[in-house]
LOVOPA-368173 format. One record per residue (C-alpha): y, z, x; residue in one letter; residue number from 1. Coordinates in pm, 1 decimal. Layout:
residues N
<node yy="Y" zz="Z" xx="X" res="A" n="NUM"/>
...
//
This chain:
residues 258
<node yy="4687.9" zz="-230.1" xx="6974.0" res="X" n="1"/>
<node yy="4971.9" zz="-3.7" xx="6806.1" res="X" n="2"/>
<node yy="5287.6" zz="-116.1" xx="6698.2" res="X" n="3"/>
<node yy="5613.9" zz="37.8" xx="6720.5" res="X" n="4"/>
<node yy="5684.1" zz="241.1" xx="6390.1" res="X" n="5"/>
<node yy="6060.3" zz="308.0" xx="6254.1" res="X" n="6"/>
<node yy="6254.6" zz="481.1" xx="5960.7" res="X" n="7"/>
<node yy="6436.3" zz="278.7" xx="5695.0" res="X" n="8"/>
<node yy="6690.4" zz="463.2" xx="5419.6" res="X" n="9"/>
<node yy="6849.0" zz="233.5" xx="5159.5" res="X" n="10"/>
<node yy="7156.9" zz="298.6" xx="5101.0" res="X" n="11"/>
<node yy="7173.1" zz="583.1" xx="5321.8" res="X" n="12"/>
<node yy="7554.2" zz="705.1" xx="5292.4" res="X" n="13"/>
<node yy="7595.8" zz="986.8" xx="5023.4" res="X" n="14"/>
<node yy="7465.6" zz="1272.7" xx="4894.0" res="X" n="15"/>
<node yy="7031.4" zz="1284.1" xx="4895.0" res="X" n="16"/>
<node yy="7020.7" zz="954.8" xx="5098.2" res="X" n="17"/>
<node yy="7230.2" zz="1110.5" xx="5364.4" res="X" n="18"/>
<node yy="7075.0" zz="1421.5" xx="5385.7" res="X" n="19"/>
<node yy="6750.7" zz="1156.4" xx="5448.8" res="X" n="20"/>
<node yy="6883.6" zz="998.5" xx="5717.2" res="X" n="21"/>
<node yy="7039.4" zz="1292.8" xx="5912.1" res="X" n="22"/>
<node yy="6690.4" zz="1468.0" xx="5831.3" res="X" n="23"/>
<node yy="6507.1" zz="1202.2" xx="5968.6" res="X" n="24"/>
<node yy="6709.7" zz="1187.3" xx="6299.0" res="X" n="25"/>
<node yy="6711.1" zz="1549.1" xx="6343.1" res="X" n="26"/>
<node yy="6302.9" zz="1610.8" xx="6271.9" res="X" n="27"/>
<node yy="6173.8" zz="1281.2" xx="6436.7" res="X" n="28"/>
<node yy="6214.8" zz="1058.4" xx="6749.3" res="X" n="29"/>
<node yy="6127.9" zz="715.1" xx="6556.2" res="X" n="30"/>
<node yy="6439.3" zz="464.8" xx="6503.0" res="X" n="31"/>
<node yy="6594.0" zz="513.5" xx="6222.3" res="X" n="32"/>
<node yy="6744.3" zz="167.5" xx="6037.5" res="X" n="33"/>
<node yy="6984.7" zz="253.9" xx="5705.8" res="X" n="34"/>
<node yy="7234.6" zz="22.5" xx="5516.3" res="X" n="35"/>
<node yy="7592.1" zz="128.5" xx="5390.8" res="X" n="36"/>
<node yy="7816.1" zz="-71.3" xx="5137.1" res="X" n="37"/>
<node yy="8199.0" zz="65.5" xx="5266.4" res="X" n="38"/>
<node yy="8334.3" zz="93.6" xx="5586.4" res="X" n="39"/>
<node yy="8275.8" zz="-40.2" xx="5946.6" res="X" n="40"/>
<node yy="7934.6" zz="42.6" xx="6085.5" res="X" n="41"/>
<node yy="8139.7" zz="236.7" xx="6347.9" res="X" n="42"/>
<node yy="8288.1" zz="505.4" xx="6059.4" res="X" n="43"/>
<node yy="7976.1" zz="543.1" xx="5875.7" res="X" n="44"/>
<node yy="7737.9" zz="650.3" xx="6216.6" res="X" n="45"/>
<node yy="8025.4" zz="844.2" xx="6278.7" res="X" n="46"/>
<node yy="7994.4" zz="1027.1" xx="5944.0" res="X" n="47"/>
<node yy="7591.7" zz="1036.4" xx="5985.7" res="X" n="48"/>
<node yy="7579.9" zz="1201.8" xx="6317.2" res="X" n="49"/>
<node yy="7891.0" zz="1401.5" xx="6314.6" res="X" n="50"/>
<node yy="7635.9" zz="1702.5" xx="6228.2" res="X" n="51"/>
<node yy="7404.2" zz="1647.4" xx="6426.3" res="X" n="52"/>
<node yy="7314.0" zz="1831.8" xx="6772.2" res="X" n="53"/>
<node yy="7113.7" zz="1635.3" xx="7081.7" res="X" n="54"/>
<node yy="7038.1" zz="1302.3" xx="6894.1" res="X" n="55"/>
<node yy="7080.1" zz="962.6" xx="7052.1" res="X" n="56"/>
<node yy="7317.0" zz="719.9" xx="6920.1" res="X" n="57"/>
<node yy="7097.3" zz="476.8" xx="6994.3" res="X" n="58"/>
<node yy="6802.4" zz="561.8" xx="6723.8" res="X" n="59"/>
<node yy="7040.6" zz="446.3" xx="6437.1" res="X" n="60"/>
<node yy="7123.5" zz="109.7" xx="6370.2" res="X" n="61"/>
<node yy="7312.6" zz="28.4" xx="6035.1" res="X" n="62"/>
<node yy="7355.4" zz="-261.2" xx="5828.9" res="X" n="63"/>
<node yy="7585.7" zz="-386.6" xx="5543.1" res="X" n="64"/>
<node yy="7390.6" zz="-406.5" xx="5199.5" res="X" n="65"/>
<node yy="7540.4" zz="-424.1" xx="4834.7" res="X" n="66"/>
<node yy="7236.8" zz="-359.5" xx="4569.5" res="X" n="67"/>
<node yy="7406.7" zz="-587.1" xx="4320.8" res="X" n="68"/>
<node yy="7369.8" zz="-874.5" xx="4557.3" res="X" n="69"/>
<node yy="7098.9" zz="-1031.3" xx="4654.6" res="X" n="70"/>
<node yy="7207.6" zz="-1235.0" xx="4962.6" res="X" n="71"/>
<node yy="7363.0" zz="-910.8" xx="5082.9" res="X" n="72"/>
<node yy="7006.8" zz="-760.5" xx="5054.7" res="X" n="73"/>
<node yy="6840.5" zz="-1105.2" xx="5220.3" res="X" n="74"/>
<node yy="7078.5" zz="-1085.0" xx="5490.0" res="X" n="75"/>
<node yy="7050.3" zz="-738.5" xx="5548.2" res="X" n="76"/>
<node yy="6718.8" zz="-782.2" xx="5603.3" res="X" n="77"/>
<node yy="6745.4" zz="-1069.4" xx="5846.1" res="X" n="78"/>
<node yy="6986.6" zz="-838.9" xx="6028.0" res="X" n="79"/>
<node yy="6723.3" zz="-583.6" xx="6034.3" res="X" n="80"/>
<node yy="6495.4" zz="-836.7" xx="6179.5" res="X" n="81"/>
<node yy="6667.7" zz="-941.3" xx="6431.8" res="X" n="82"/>
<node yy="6770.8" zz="-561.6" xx="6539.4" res="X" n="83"/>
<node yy="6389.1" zz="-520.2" xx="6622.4" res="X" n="84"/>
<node yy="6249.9" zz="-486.3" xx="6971.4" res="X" n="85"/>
<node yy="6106.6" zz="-849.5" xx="7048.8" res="X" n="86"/>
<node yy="5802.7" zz="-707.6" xx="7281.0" res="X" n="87"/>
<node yy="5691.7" zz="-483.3" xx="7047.9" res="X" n="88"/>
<node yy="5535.0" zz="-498.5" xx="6716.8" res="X" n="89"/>
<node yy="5736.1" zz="-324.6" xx="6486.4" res="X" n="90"/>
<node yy="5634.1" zz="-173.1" xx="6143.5" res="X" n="91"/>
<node yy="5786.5" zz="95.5" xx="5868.9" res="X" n="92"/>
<node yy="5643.1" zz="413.7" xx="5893.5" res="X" n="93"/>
<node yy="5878.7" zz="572.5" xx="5632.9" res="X" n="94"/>
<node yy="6110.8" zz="394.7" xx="5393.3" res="X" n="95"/>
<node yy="6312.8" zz="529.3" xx="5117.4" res="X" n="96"/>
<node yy="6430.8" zz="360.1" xx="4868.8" res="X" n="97"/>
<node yy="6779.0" zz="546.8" xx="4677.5" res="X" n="98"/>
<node yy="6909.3" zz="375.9" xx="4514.5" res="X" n="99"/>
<node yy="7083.4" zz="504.5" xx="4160.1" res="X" n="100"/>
<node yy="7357.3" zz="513.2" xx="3950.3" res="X" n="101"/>
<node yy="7383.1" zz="726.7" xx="3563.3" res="X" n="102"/>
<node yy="7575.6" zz="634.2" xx="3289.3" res="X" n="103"/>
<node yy="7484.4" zz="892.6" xx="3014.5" res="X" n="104"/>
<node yy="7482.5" zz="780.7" xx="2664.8" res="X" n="105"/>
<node yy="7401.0" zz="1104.9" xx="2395.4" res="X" n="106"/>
<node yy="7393.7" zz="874.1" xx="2101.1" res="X" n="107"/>
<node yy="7365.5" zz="480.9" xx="1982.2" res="X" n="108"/>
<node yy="7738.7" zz="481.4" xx="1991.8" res="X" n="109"/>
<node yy="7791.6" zz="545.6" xx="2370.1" res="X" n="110"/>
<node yy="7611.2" zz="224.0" xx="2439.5" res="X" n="111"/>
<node yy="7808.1" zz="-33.5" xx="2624.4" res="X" n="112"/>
<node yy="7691.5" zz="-355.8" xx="2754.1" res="X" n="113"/>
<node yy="7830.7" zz="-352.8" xx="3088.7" res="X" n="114"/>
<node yy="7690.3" zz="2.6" xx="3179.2" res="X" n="115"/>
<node yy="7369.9" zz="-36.0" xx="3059.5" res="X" n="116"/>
<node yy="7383.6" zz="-404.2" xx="3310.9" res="X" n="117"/>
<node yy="7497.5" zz="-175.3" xx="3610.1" res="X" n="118"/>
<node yy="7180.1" zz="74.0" xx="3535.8" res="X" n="119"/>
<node yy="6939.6" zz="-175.5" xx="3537.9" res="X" n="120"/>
<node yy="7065.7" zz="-346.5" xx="3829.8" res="X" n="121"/>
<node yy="7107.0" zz="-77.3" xx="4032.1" res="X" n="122"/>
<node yy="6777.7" zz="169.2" xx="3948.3" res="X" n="123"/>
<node yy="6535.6" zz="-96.6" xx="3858.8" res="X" n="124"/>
<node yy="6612.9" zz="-452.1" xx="3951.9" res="X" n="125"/>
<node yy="6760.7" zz="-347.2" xx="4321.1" res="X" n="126"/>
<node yy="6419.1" zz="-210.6" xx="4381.0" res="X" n="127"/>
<node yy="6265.5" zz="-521.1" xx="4254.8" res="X" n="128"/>
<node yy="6505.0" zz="-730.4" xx="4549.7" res="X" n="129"/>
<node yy="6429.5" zz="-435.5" xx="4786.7" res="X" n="130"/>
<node yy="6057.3" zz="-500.1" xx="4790.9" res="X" n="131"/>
<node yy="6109.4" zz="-911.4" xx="4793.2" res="X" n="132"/>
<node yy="6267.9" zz="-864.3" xx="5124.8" res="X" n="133"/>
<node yy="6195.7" zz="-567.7" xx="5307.9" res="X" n="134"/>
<node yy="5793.0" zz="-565.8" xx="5203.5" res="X" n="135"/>
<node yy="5791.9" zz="-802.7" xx="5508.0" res="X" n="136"/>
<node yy="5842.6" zz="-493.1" xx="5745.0" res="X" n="137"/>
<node yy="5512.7" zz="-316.4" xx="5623.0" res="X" n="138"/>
<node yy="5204.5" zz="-288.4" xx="5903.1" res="X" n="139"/>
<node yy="4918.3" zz="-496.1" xx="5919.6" res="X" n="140"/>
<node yy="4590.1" zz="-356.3" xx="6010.5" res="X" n="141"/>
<node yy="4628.0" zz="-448.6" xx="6373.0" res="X" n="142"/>
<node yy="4952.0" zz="-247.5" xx="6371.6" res="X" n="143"/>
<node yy="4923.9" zz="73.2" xx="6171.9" res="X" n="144"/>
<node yy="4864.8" zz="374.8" xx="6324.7" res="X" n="145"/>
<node yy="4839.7" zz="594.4" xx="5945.2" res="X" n="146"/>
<node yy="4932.9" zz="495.3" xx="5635.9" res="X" n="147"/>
<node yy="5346.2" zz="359.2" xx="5555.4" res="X" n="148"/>
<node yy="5479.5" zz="571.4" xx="5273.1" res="X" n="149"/>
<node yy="5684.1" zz="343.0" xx="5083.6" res="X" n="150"/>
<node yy="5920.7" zz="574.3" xx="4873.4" res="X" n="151"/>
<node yy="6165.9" zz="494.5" xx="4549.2" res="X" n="152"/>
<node yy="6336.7" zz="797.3" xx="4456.3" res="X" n="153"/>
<node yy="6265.9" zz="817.2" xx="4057.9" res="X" n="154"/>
<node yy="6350.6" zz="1064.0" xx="3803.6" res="X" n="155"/>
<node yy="6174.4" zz="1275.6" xx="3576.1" res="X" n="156"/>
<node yy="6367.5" zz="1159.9" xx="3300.6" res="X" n="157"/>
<node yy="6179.7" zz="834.2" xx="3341.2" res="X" n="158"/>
<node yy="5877.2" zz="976.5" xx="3228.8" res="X" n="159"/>
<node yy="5829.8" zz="876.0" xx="2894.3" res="X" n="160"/>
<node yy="5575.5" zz="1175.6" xx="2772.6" res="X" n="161"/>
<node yy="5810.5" zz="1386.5" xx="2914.0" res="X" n="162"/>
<node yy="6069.4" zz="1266.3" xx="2681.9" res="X" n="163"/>
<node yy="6183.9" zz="1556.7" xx="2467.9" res="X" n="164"/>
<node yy="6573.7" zz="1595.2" xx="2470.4" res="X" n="165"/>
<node yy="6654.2" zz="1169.4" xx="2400.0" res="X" n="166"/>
<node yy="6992.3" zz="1107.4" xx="2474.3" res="X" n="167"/>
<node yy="7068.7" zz="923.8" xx="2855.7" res="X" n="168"/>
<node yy="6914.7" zz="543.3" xx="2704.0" res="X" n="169"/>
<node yy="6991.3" zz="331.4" xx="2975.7" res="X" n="170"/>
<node yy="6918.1" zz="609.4" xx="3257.2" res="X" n="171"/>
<node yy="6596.3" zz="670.8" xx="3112.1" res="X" n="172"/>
<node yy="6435.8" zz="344.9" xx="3041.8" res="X" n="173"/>
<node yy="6525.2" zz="214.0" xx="3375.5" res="X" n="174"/>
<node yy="6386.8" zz="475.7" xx="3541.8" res="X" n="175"/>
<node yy="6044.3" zz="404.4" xx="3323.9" res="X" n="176"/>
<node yy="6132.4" zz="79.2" xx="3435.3" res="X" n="177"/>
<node yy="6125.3" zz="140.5" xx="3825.6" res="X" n="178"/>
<node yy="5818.6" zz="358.4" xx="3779.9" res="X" n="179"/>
<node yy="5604.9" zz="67.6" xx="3669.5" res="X" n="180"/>
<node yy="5763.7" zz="-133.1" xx="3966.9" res="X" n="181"/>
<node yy="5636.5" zz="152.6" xx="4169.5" res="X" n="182"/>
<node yy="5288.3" zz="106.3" xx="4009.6" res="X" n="183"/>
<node yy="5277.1" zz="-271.3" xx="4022.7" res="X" n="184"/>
<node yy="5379.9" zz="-299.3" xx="4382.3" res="X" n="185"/>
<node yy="5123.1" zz="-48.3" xx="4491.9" res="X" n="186"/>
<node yy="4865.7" zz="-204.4" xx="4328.2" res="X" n="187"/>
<node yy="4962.0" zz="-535.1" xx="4517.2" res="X" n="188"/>
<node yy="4917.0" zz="-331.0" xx="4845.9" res="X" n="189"/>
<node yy="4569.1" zz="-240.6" xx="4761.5" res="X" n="190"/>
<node yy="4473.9" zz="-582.4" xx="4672.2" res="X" n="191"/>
<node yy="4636.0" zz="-724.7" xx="5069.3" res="X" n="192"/>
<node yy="4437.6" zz="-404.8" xx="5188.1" res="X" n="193"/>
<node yy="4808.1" zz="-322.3" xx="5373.8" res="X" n="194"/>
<node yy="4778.3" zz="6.1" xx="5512.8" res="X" n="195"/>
<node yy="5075.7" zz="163.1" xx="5284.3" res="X" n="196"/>
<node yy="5123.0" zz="377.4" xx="5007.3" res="X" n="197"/>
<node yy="5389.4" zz="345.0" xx="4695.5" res="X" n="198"/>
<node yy="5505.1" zz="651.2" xx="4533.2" res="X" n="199"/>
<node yy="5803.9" zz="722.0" xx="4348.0" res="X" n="200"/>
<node yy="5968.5" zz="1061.2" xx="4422.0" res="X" n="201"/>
<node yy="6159.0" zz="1313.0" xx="4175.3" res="X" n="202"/>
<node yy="6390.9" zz="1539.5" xx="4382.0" res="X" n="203"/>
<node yy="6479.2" zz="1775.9" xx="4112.9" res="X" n="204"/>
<node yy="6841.7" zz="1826.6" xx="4040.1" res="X" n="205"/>
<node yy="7088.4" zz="1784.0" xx="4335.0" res="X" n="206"/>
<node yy="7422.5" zz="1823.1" xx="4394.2" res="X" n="207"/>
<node yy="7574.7" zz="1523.8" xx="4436.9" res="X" n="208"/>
<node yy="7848.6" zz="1303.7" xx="4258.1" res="X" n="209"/>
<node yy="7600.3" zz="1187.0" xx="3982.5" res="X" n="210"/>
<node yy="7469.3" zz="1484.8" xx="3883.2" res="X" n="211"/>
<node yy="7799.8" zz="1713.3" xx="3896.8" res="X" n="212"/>
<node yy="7897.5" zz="1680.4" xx="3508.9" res="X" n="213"/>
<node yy="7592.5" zz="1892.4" xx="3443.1" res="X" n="214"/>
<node yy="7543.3" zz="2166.1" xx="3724.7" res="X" n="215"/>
<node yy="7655.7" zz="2420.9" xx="3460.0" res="X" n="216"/>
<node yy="7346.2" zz="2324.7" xx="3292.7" res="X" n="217"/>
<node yy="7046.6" zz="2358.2" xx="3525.3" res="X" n="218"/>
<node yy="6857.5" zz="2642.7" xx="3545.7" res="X" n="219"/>
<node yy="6969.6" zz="2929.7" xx="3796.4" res="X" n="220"/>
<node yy="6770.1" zz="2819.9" xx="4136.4" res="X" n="221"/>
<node yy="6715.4" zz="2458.8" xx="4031.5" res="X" n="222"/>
<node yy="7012.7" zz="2268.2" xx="4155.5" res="X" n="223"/>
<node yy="6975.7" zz="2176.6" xx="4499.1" res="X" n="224"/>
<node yy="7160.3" zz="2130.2" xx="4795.0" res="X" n="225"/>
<node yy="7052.6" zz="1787.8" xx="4930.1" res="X" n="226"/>
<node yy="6964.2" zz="1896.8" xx="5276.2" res="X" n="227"/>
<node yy="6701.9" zz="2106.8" xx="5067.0" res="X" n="228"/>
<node yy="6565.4" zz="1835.5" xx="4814.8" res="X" n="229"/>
<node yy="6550.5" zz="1608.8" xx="5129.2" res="X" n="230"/>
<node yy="6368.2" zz="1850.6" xx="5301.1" res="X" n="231"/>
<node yy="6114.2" zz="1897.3" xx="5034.8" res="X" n="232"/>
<node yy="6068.6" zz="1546.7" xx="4967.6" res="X" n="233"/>
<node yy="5996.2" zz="1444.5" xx="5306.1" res="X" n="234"/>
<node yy="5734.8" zz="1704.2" xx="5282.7" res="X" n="235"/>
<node yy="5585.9" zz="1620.1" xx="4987.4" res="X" n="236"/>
<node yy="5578.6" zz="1265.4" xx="5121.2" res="X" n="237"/>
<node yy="5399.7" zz="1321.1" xx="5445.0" res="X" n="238"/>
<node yy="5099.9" zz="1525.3" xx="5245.6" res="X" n="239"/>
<node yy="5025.4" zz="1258.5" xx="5014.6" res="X" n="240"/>
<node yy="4729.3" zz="994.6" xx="5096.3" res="X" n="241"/>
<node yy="4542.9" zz="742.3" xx="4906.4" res="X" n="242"/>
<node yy="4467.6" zz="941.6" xx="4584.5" res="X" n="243"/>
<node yy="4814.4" zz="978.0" xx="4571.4" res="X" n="244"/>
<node yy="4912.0" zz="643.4" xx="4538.1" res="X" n="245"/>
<node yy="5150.5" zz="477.4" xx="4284.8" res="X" n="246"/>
<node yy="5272.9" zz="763.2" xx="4087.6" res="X" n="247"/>
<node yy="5563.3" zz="995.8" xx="4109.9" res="X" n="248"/>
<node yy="5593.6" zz="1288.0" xx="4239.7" res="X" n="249"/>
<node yy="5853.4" zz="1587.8" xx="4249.7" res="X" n="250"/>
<node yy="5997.6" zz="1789.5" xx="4508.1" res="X" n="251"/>
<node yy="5691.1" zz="2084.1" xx="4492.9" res="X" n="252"/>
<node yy="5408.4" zz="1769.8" xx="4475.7" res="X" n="253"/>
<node yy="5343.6" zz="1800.4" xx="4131.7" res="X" n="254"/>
<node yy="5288.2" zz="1464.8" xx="3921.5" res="X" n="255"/>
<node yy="5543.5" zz="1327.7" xx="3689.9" res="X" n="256"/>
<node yy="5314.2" zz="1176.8" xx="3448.5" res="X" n="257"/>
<node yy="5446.3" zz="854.7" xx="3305.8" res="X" n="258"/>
//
């Protein structure tokens, strides 16, 4: 017997991670759970849907969830629980994972102890919490109907043979960091045979508040809107299978090799 398969974007508020939701509500029909740290649940759908033509209130269902907290992230998942229909057997069929934050250091000297804490916790240790107590939510064999993508949203930067410019310290090596998370928990899925995949995703540049100190920069055609990198990773996401597993990929499904 099949379960009932939903969406889950965390956080799912600004810039990529809201394009993800609103793309996710506009292209499907599954339920579609996301978290938010400010404002009343009321504001935020607001904000989410406000775009949006023909979609039913009802498919999103939001929850409070601060990345630097772990009870938040406990009891966001408890919340999440407890939002699930009780007759059926619920599973993820998609869930994104994008979290991130960049403090850019271009030399020794830019270091600082309380930034390079905030990186960590937010692009590598978050994910870490994320997986503690949302992995509950993946299928079981009786369940699936396909295989759960299970996506953290990476960076190319985090590649470490790719590694030609230096500079960004902190941004970088959590970012290696969170792609041998993504590695370690997939391996974990293959050894529980759960039907799910983990794969870290690279959406290119996008225009958003962390990247905006260095649009000038990127390459004519290469900074995104992020209604387009969504678009593309969602894509790249639903092509990829089992010999895809545990690596990253970018937003035209070609390996970032670690």
């Amino acid at each position: 017997m099949g379960g009932k398969p939903f969406i889950f974007i965390c956080p799912s508020t600004r810039g990529l991670s809201l394009a993800l939701t609103r793309h996710f509500l506009r292209t499907t029909d599954l339920p579609v759970y996301a978290t938010y740290r400010g404002g009343t649940p009321q504001s935020v759908a607001s904000d989410i849907l406000s775009p949006l033509k023909d979609v039913k209130v009802s498919r999103l269902t939001l929850f409070p969830l601060d990345l630097t907290n772990e009870r938040s992230i406990a009891a966001a998942a408890e919340k999440l629980s407890d939002s699930l229909p009780k007759d059926k057997d619920s599973y993820l069929h998609t869930a994104f994972f994008t979290g991130g934050v960049l403090h850019p250091e271009k030399q020794p000297a830019d270091l600082d102890a309380d930034a390079i804490q905030h990186t960590f916790q937010i692009n590598a240790i978050a994910h870490l919490l994320l997986i503690k107590h949302f992995s509950r939510f993946l299928p079981t064999p009786r369940s699936a109907q396909g295989i759960t993508k299970w996506v953290h949203v990476s960076a190319r930067v985090g590649s470490i043979s790719d590694n030609r410019r230096g500079g960004w310290y902190s941004y970088r090596s959590s970012k290696a960091a969170l792609n041998q998370i993504i590695k370690t928990f997939d391996i974990q899925l293959q050894m529980k045979k759960t039907p799910a995949i983990c794969v870290g995703v690279h959406p290119g540049t996008v225009k958003t508040d962390l990247s905006k100190d260095y649009w000038t920069g990127v390459e004519k055609g290469k900074l995104f809107e992020p209604e387009y990198a969504a678009e593309k990773l969602v894509e790249v996401v639903d092509s990829l299978g089992q010999e895809h597993r545990g690596k990253v990929w970018d937003w035209a499904g070609k390996e970032v090799l670690p």
